[in-house]
N, C-alpha and C positions, 0 to 999 in steps of 0.2 A: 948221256949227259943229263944232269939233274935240271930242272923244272926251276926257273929262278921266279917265278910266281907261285910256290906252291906252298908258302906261306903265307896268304895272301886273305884263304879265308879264316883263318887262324886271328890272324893281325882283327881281322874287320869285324868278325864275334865278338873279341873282347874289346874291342875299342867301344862297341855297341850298348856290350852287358847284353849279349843274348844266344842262347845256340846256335848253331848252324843247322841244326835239323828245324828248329824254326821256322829258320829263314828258307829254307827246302817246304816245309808244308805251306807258309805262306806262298810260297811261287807256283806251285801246283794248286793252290784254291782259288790261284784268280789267274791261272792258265799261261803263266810264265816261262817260256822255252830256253832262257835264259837271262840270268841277273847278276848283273857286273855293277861295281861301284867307282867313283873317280870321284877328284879333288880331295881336300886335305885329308879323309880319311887315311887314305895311303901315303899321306908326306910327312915329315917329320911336324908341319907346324897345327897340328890337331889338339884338340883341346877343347876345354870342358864347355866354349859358348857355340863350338863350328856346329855347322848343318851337315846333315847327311845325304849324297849325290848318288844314287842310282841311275841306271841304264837300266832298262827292262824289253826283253825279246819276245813277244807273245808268239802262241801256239799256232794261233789264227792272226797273224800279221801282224797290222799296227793293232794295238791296243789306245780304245776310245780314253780322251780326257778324265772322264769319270771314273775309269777301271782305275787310271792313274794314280787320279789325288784319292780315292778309298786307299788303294794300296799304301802310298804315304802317309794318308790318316791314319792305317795300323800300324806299321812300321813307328812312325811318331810317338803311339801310346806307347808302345812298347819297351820305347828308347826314351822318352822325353826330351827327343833334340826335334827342330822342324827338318824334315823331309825330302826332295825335292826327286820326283819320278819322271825322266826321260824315257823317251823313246829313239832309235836310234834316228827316226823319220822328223823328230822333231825337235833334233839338235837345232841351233841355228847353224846355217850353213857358214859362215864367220869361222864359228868353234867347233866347228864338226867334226875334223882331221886333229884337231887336238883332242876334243875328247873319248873319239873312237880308239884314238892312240892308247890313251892314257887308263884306259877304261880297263878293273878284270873282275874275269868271270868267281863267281863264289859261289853260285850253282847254274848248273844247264844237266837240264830233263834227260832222263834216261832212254 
């Protein structure tokens, strides 16, 4: 049975304007075990003003506030949309089960 996400990083590269090898070295130079993206990226209503939603899984656990917003101040430059880096420890617990739901992976570490 085929993979109904497996278009997934496809979609989120070019929505971005940027490779996915990229987005792979970016995740490995600030120690990312896995990086998933949610909200409008993935829904039909994206467009040219929306912000970009990550989820980030670090190596070594939660990853500090600081790791965060660097990662989304690169990510930012790169894309010129703002940003916004979760963790999944710092969902709010409100939107936690929706955004864990909703959340996919477009890289996790070999």
């Amino acid at each position: 049975m085929a993979n109904p996400h497996s278009d997934i990083p496809q979609l989120v590269t070019s929505r971005l304007g940027i490779d996915l090898g990229l987005l792979a070295e970016l995740a490995r130079e600030f120690g990312v075990r896995r990086l998933s993206f949610f909200g409008s990226i993935l829904r039909d209503d994206w467009g040219d003003s929306s912000d970009v939603d990550m989820l980030a899984e670090f190596e070594s656990g939660e990853g500090d506030d600081f790791v965060c917003m660097e990662l989304a101040d690169r990510l930012a430059k790169l894309t010129g949309r703002e940003v916004q880096v979760l963790t999944p420890g710092t969902v709010h617990p409100y939107y936690r089960d929706e955004i864990l739901g909703a959340a996919r992976s477009v890289y996790v570490a070999a």
